[in-house]
KOLTILO-353283 format. One record per residue (C-alpha): x, y, z; residue number from 1. Coordinates in nm, 2 decimals. Each point is the difference from the previous one (the first is absolute). Layout:
% residues N
X, Y, Z, i
X, Y, Z, NUM
...
END
This chain:
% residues 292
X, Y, Z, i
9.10, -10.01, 7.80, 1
0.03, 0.35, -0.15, 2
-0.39, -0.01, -0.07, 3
-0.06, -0.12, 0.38, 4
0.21, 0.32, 0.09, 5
-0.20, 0.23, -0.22, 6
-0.33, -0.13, 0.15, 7
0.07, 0.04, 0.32, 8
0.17, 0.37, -0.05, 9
-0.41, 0.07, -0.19, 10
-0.15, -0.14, 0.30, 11
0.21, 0.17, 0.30, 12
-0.07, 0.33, -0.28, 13
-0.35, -0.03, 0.00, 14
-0.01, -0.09, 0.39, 15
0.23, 0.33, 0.07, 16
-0.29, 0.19, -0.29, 17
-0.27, -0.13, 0.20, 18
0.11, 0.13, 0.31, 19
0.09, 0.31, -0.08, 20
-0.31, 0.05, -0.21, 21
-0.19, -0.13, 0.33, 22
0.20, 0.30, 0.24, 23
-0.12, 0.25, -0.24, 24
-0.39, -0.09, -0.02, 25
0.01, -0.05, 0.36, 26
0.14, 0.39, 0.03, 27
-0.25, 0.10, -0.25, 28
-0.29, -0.22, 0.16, 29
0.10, 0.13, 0.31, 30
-0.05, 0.37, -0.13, 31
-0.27, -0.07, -0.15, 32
-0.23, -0.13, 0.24, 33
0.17, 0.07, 0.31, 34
0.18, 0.32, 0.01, 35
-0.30, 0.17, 0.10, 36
-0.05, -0.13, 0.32, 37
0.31, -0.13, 0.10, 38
0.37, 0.07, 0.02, 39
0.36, -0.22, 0.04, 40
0.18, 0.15, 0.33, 41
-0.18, 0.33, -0.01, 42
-0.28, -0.05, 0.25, 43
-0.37, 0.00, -0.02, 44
-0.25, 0.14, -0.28, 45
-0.30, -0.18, -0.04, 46
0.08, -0.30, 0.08, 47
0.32, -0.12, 0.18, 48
0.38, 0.03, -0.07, 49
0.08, -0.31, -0.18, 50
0.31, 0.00, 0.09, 51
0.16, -0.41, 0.05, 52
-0.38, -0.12, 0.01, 53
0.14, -0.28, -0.20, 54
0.22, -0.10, 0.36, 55
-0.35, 0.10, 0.20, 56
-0.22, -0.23, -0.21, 57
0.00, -0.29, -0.19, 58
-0.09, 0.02, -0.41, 59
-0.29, -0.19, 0.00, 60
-0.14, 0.25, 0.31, 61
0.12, 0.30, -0.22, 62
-0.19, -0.12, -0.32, 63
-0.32, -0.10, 0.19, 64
-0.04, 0.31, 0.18, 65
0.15, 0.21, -0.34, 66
-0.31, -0.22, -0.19, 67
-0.28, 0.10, 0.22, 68
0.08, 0.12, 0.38, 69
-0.33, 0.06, 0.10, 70
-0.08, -0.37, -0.04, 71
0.34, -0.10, 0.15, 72
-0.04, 0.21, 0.29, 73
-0.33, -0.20, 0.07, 74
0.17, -0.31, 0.01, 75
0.36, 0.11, 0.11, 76
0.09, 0.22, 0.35, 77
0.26, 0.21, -0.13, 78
-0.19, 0.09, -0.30, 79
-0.25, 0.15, 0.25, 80
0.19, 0.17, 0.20, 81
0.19, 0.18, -0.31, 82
-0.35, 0.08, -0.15, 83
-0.15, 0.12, 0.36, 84
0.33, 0.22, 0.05, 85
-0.05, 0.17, -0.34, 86
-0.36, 0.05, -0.03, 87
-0.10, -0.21, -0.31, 88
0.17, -0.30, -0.17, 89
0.22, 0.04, -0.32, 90
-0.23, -0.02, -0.35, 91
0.06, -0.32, -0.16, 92
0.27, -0.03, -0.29, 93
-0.01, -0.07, -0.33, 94
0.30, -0.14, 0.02, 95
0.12, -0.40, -0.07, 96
0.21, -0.20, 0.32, 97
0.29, 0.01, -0.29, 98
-0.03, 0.42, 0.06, 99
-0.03, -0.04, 0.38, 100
0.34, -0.17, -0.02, 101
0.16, 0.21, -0.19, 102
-0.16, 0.30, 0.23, 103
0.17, -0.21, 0.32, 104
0.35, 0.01, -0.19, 105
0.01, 0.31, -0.07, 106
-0.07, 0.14, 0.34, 107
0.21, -0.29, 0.11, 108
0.30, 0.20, -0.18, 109
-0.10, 0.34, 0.04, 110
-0.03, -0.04, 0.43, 111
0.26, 0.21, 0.14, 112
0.18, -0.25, 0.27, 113
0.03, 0.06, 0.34, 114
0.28, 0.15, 0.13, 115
0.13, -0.17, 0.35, 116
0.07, 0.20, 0.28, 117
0.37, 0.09, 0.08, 118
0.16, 0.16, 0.28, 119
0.16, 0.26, -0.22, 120
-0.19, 0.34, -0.02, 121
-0.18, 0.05, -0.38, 122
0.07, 0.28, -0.19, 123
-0.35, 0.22, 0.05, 124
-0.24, -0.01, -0.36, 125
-0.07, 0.28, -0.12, 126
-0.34, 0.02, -0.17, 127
-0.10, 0.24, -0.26, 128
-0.29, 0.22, 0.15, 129
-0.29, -0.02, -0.22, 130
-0.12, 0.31, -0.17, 131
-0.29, 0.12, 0.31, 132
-0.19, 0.17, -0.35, 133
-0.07, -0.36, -0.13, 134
-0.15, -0.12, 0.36, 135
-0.37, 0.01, 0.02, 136
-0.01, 0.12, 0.32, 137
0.22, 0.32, -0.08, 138
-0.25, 0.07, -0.30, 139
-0.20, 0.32, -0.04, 140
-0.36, 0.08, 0.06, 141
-0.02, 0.07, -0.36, 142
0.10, -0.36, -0.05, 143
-0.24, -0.16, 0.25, 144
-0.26, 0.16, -0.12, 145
0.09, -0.14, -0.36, 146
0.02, -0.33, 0.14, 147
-0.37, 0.02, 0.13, 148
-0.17, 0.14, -0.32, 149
0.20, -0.29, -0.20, 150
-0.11, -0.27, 0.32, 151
-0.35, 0.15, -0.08, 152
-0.01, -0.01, -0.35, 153
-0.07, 0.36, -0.01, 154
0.34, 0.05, -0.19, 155
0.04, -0.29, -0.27, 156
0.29, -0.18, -0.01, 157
0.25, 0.12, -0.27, 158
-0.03, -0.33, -0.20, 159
-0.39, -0.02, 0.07, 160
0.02, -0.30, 0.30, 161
-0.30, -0.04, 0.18, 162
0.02, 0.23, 0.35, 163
0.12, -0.19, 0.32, 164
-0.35, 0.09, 0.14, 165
-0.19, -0.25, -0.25, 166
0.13, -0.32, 0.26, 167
0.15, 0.18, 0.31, 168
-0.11, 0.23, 0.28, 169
0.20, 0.20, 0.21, 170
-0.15, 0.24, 0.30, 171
0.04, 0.31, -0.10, 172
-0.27, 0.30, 0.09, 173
0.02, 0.07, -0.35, 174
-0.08, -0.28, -0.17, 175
-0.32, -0.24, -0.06, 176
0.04, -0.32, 0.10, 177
0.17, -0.20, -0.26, 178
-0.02, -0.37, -0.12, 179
-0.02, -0.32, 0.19, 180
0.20, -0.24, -0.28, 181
0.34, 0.05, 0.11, 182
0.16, 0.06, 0.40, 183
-0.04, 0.32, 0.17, 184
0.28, 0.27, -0.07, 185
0.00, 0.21, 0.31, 186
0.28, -0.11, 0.13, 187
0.19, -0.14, -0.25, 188
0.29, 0.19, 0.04, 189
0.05, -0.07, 0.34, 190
0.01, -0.36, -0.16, 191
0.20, 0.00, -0.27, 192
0.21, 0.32, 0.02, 193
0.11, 0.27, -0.33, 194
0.18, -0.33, -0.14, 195
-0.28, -0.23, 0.03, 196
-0.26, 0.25, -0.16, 197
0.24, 0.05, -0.29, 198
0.05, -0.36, -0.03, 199
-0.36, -0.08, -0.01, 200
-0.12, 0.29, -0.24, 201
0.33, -0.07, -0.24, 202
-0.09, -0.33, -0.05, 203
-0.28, -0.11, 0.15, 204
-0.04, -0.33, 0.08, 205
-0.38, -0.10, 0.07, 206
-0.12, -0.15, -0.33, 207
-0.32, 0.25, 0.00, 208
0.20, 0.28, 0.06, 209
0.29, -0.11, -0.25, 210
-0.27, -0.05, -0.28, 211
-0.12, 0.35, 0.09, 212
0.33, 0.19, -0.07, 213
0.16, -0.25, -0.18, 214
-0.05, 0.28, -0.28, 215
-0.06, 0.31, 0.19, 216
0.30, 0.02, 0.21, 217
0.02, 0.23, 0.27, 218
0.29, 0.29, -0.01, 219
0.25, 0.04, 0.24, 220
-0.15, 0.33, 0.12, 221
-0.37, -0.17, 0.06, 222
0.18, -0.24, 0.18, 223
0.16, 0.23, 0.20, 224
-0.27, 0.25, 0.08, 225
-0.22, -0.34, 0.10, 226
0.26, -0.09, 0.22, 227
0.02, 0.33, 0.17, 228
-0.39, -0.01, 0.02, 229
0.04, -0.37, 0.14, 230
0.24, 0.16, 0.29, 231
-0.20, 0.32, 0.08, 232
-0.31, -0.19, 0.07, 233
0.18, -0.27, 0.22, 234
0.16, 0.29, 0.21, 235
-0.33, 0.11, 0.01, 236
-0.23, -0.24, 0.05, 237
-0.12, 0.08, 0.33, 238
-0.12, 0.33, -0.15, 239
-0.25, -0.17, -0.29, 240
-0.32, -0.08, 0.02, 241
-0.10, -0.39, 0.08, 242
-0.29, -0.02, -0.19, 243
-0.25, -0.28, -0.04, 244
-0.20, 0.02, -0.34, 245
-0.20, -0.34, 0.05, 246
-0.28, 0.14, 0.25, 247
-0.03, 0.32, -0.17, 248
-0.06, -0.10, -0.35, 249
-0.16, -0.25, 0.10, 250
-0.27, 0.30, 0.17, 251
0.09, 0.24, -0.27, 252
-0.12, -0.27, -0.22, 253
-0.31, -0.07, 0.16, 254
-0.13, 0.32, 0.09, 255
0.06, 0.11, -0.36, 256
-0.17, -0.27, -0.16, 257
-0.29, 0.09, 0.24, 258
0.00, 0.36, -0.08, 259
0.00, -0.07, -0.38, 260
-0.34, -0.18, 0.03, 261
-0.16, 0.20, 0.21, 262
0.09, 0.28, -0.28, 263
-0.10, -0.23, -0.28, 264
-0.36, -0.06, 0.22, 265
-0.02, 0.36, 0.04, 266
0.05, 0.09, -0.38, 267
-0.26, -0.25, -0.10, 268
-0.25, 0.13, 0.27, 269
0.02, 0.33, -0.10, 270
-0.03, -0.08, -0.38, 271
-0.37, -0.21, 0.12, 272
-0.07, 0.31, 0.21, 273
0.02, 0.24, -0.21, 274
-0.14, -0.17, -0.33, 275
-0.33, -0.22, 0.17, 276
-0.11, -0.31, -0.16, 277
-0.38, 0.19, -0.06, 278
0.16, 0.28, -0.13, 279
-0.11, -0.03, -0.36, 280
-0.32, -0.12, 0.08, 281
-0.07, 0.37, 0.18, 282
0.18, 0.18, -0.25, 283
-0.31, -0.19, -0.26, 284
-0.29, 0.14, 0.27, 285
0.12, 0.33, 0.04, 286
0.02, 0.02, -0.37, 287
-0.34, -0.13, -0.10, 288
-0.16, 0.22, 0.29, 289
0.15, 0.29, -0.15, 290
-0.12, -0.06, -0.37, 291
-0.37, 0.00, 0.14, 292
END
């Protein structure tokens, strides 16, 4: 009897362990790989609050979309509309359906309940005001101007990243067109906000742009100077240039390909011209008449 009670007291230890052990990994899975993008009752970032999403959806929704939403979303109408809404689906995780679940309870514990309405009056909140010299949109010229020369790649990154330039454009009458690889940054901040920026520069979650700072992690100056850049050229987009490189490199291209040949032609003609194919053979007569 006293070695039934001792097993059972193991088991309901290691069940209790387990459990505990799971709560943990799923907060640290859930910083890990979703911090970045989303929040637990504080609103919006990249992605959406995830507040009670385990009430909103079922698990085995949550893992298939969490395992690859862009297929989901093909397949699934609420997945679509979530990835139309936001502009581009969520990168795949690396992450097992054991994680996922652990990732659900977590948020399932950490979702602030809803307070029912009462006829009594509620005391007012009051908020702490945010400092306005952290906003982005209360930053200096000096520090827009830093954010485009590090966007450009004309100031390197403290920890030698490569610039944002390399896979993004922005308009901006200052700058070349930049890459094609990744989505267009013009108005990113009207998209994401200071919160979302930071989010996605702190920790970034696309697995091309993880890999490229997974070791050359941005500062929290860069990232706020890029975020002031990000707002100035979304308050101002209507002043930048919308320009349209295909056509015109396309006829730069061409014309000076065409221009190089006729130089090369031109070289080579002169060269003939000046140096005739019966030029030795005269050079022979006029000597041998002379000798005479």
């Amino acid at each position: 009897m006293k070695m039934k009670l001792k097993l059972i007291g193991a088991t309901v230890s290691i069940v209790l362990s387990s459990i505990t052990i799971n709560a943990q990994d799923g907060a640290t899975l859930f910083k890990q790989n979703c911090s970045a993008c989303h929040s637990i009752g504080k609103g919006k970032l990249v992605g959406p609050d995830l507040k009670g999403v385990n009430t909103k959806r079922s698990e085995a929704w949550i893992i298939s979309f969490v395992k690859n939403a862009q297929a989901f979303g093909e397949k699934d109408a609420d997945a679509k509309a979530i990835i139309a809404e936001y502009g581009y689906p969520m990168p795949n995780q690396n992450v097992t359906d054991a994680d996922i679940k652990a990732i659900i309870t977590h948020i399932a514990e950490n979702s602030p309940a809803e307070v029912a309405q009462t006829t009594e009056t509620a005391a007012p909140v009051v908020e702490t005001p945010a400092d306005p010299a952290l906003d982005p949109a209360n930053a200096s010229q000096e520090d827009i101007l830093a954010g485009l020369v590090l966007f450009s790649g004309e100031h390197r990154l403290t920890n030698g990243g490569p610039s944002c330039l390399t896979c993004h454009n922005v308009q901006h009458k200052d700058l070349i067109a930049g890459g094609l690889l990744a989505k267009d940054l013009t108005k990113v901040y009207e998209r994401l906000g200071a919160a979302g920026i930071n989010g996605m520069l702190s920790a970034p979650p696309f697995p091309a742009m993880a890999a490229s700072y997974k070791d050359n992690p941005l500062t929290e100056k860069e990232i706020f100077q890029l975020s002031a850049f990000f707002n100035d050229v979304a308050v101002n987009t209507i002043y930048q240039p919308q320009r349209a490189y295909n056509d015109n490199l396309l006829l730069y291209g061409g014309g000076g390909a065409f221009l190089t040949i006729i130089l090369v032609i031109s070289l080579v003609f002169i060269e003939r011209k000046r140096k005739c194919v019966k030029e030795d053979i005269y050079k022979r007569q006029i000597k041998a008449a002379s000798s005479k």
